[in-house]
C-alpha positions in Angstrom: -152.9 -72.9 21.5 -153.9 -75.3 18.8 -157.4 -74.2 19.0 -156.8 -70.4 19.8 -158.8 -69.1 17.2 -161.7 -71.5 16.6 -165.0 -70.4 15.6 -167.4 -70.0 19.4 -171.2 -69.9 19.0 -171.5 -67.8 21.9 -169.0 -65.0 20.7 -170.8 -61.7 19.7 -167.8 -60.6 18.2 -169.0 -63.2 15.1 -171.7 -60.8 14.7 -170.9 -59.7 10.3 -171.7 -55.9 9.2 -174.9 -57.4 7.9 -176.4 -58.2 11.0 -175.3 -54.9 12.7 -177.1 -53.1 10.2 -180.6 -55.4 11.1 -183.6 -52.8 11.9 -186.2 -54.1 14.9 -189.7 -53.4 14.0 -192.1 -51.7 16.2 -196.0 -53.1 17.9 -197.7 -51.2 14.7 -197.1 -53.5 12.3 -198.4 -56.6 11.0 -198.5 -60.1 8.6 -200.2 -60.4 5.4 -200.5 -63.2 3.7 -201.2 -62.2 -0.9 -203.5 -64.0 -3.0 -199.8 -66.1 -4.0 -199.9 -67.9 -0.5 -196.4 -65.2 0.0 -196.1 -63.5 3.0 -194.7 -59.6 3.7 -194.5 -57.5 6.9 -195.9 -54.2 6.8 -195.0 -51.0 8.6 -197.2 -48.2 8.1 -198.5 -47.4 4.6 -195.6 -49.4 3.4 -193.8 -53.1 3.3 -190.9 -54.2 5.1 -187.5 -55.1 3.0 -184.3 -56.4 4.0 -183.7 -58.2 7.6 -186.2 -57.2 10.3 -185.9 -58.3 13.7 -190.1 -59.8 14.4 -189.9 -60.5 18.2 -187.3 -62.5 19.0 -186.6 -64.3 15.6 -185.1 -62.2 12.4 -186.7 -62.2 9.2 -185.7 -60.9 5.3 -188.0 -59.9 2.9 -186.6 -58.9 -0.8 -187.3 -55.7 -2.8 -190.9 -56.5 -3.3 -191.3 -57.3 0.9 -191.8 -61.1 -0.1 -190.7 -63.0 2.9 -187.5 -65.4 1.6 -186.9 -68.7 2.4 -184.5 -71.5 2.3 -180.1 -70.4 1.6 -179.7 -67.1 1.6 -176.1 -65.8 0.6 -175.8 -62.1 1.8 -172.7 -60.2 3.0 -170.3 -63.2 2.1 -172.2 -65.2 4.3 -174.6 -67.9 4.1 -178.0 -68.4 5.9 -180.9 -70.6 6.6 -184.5 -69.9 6.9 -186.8 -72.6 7.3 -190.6 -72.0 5.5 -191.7 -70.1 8.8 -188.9 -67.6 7.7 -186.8 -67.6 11.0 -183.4 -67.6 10.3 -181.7 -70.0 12.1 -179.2 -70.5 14.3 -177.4 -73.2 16.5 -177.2 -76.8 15.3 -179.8 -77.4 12.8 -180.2 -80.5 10.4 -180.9 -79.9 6.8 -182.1 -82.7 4.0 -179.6 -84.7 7.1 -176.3 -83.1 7.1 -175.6 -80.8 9.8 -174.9 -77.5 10.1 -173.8 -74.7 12.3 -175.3 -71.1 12.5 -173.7 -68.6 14.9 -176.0 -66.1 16.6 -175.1 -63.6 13.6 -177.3 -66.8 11.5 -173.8 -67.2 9.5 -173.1 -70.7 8.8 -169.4 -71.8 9.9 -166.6 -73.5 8.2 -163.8 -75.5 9.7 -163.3 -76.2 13.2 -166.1 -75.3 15.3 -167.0 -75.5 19.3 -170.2 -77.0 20.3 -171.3 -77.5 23.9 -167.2 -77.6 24.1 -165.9 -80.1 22.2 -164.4 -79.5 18.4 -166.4 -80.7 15.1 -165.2 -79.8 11.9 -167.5 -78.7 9.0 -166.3 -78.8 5.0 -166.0 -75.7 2.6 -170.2 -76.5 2.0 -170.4 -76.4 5.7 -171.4 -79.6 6.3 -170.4 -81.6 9.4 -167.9 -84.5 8.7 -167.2 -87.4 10.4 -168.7 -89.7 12.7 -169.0 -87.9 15.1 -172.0 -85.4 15.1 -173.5 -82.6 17.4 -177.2 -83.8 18.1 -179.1 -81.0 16.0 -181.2 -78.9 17.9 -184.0 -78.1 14.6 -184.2 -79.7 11.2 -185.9 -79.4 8.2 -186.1 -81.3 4.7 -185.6 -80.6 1.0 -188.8 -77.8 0.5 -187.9 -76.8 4.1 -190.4 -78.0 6.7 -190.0 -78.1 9.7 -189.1 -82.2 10.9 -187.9 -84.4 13.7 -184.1 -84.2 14.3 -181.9 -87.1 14.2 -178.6 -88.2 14.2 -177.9 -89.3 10.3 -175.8 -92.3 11.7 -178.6 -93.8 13.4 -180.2 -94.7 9.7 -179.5 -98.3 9.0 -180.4 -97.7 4.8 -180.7 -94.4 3.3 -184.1 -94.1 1.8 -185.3 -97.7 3.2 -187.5 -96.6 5.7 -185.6 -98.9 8.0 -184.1 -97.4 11.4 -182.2 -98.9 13.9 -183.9 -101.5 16.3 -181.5 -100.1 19.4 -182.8 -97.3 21.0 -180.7 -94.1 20.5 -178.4 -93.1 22.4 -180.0 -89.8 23.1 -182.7 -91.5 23.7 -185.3 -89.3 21.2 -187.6 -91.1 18.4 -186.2 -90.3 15.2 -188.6 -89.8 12.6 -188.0 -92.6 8.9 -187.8 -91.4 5.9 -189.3 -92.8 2.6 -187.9 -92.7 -0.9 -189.8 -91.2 -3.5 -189.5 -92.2 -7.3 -190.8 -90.1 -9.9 -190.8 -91.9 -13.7 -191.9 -91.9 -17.2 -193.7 -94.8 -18.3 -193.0 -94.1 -21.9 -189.5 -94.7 -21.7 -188.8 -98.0 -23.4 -184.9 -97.9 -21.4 -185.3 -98.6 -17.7 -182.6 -96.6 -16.5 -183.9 -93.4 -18.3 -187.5 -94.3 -16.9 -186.4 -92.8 -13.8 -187.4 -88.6 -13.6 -185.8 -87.7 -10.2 -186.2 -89.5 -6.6 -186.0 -87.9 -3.5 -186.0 -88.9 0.6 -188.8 -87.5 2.3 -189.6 -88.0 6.2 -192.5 -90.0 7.4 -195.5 -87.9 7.4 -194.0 -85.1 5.6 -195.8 -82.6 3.1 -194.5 -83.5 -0.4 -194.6 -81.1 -2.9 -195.3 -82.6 -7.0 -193.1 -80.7 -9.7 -194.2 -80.1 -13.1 -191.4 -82.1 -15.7 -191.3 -81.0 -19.7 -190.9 -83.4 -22.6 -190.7 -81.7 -26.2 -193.5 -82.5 -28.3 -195.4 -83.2 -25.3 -197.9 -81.8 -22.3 -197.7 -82.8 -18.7 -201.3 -84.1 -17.8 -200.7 -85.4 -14.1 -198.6 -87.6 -11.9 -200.5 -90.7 -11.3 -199.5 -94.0 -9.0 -200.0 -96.9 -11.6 -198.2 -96.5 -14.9 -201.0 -97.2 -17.3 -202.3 -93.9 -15.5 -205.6 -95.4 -13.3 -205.2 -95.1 -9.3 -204.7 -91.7 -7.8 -203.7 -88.5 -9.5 -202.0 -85.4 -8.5 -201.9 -82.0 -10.3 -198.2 -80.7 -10.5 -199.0 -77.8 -8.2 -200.3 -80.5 -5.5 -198.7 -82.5 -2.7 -199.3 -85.1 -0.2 -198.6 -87.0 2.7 -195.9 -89.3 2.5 -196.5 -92.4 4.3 -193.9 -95.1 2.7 -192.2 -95.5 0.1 -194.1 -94.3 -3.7 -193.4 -94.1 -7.2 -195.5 -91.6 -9.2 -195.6 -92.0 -13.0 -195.6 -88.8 -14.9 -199.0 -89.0 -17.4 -198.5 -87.3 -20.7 -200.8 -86.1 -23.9 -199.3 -85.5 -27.6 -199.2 -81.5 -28.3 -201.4 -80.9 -31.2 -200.0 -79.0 -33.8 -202.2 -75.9 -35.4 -202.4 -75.4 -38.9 -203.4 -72.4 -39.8 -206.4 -73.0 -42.6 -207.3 -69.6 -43.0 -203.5 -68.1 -44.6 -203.4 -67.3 -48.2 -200.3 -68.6 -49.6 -198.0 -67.0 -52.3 -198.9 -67.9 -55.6 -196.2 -65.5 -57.7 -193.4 -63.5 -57.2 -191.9 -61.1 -59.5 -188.3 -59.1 -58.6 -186.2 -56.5 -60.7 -184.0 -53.7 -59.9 -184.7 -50.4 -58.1 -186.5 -47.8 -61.1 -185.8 -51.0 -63.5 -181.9 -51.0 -62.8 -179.6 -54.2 -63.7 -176.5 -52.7 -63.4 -173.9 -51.4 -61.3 -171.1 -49.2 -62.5 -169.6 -48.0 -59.3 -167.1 -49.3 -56.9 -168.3 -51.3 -54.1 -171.5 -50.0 -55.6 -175.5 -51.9 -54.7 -178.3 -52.0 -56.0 -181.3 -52.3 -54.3 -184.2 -54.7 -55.5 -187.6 -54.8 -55.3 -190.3 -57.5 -55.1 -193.9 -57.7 -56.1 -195.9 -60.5 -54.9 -199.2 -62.2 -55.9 -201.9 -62.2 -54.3 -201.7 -59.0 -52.8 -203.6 -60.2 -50.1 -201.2 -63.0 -49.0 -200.9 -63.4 -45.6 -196.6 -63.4 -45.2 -195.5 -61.8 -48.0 -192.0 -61.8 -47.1 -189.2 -63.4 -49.1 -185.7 -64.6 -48.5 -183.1 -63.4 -51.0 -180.4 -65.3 -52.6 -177.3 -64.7 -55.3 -175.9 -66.8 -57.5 -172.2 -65.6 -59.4 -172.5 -65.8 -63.3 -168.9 -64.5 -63.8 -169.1 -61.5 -61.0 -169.6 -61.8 -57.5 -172.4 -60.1 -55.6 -173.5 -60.5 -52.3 -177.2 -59.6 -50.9 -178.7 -58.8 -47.5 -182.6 -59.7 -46.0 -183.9 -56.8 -47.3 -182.5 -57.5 -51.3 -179.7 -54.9 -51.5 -177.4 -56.5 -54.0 -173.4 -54.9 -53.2 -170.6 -55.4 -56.5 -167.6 -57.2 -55.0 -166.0 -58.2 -58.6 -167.4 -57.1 -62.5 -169.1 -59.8 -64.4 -172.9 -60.9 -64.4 -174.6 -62.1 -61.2 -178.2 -63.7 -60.7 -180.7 -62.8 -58.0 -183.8 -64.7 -56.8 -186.9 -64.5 -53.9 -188.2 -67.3 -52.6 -191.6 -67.1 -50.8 -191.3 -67.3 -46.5 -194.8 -68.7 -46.1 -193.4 -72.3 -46.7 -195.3 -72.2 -50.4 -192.1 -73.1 -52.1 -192.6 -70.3 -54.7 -189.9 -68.9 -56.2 -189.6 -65.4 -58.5 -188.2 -65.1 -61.7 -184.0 -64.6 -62.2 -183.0 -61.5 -62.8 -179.5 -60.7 -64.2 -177.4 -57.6 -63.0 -174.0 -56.5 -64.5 -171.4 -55.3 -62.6 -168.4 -53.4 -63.9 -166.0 -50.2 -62.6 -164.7 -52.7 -59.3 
């Protein structure tokens, strides 16, 4: 039986432990929609978390009781929920490859029966092939809801351009437009390019928000000098063809800081006037005074130069012997002033 053990849709015995363990929910409770556009379930005096069964469609909501969208990975197993938040199940097209969902909501792998005949699907769970199961739902990249299609029926990916013939399933399948997003700055065209993406015909797009260093995102506009329409990162729109949008920058300003007073002086020595040390693997800590008292960052970074011994020195100026002979330590001023203290000289002997 070549095909004794293939994966059925129909089969409750697919049914994971996760979906066993799913909780309905009773008539009292209810949808709210926060101030964040997110939306929770609530059940009593309290929020719903987890996988809830909401009439006939399950739901999942995460620790907060936020409802999730898009792939969920739970249990080993992979799942799709569209922006509604219904997981799916069946044959369902997304961004056009198509998937399979058993009544569980677990997307298959490997051979699979549909309407009874076989169709394989990859380790991503993507149908191969050219043959395809007609998809029952489908949705596109931010996951609304669109018009299924067979992906073979596309004369040019991105184009816009679909096949005069009609079908042979005899549906309208819905085009799709690509979108360009680009830098105008950018002297090399082929780093003028941000991202693109292929968006269905009268589909919400939703803009992103890009980052350039030394730079702050103003808007996306649709001419490159930045005239014709703009669109906030946080926006979207309608897209009706094929559209570049040019990202529209501003220079960040760099703050100087007028008001600091900067080091003028600093003066170091030992701890109690110390400059030496006699002991093995001995230290000596030193001490700085720095004018004007008032100076905004009067911190200072220590350094030690070997005059015969060796010494080395931490970030808060404690000087530790290595080898006897004479070794010099300095400050230097951390407010970018440049000022530097005097050199003082510590002997070292007994290592």
């Amino acid at each position: 039986m070549k095909h004794r053990f293939l994966k059925q849709l129909i089969v409750a015995s697919v049914v994971t432990s996760t979906m066993i363990t799913l909780t309905s929910v009773g008539a009292s409770a209810a949808w709210t929609k926060n101030s964040d556009g997110n939306w929770s379930y609530t059940e009593g005096n309290g929020y719903s978390t987890g996988w809830k069964q909401i009439g006939l469609k399950w739901y999942l909501f995460d620790d907060a009781g936020l409802m999730r969208t898009g792939w969920i990975y739970d249990n080993s197993n992979w799942y799709y929920i569209g922006l509604n938040g219904a997981m799916q199940v069946g044959v369902v097209q997304i961004e056009g490859k198509i998937y399979v969902f058993a009544e569980n909501g677990g997307m298959q792998k490997g051979s699979c029966a549909v309407n009874g005949k076989i169709y394989y699907f990859d380790d991503n769970g993507a149908c191969v092939g050219t043959d395809l199961p007609m998809p029952i739902s489908a949705f596109d990249y931010y996951g609304n809801s669109t018009v299924p299609y067979i992906p073979t029926q596309i004369v040019s990916t991105g184009s816009g351009n679909m096949s005069s013939e009609i079908p042979p399933d005899g549906k309208v399948h819905v085009k799709q437009y690509k979108v360009t997003f680009k830098d105008p700055d950018v002297e090399d065209d082929e780093e003028e390019i941000i991202k693109t993406r292929t968006i269905d015909e009268n589909t919400k797009m939703f803009f992103y928000k890009p980052s350039k260093s030394g730079y702050t995102f103003v808007e996306w506009t649709t001419n490159s000098d930045g005239d014709g329409t703009g669109y906030e990162y946080d926006g979207n729109v309608i897209i009706k063809s094929d559209i570049t949008f040019y990202a529209q920058w501003k220079t960040e300003e760099v703050v100087v800081d007028t008001t600091a007073i900067k080091v003028t002086g600093i003066k170091i020595s030992g701890s109690n006037n110390i400059s030496k040390i006699t002991t093995k693997d001995g230290s000596l800590q030193m001490t700085k005074s720095v004018t004007p008292g008032d100076a905004t960052n009067q911190k200072v970074k220590w350094s030690v130069s070997n005059q015969g011994g060796v010494a080395t020195i931490d970030t808060t100026g404690k000087l530790k012997a290595v080898s006897d002979g004479k070794v010099i330590v300095k400050a230097t001023a951390d407010d970018g002033s440049g000022v530097t203290s005097n050199e003082f000289e510590v002997t070292i002997s007994g290592q």
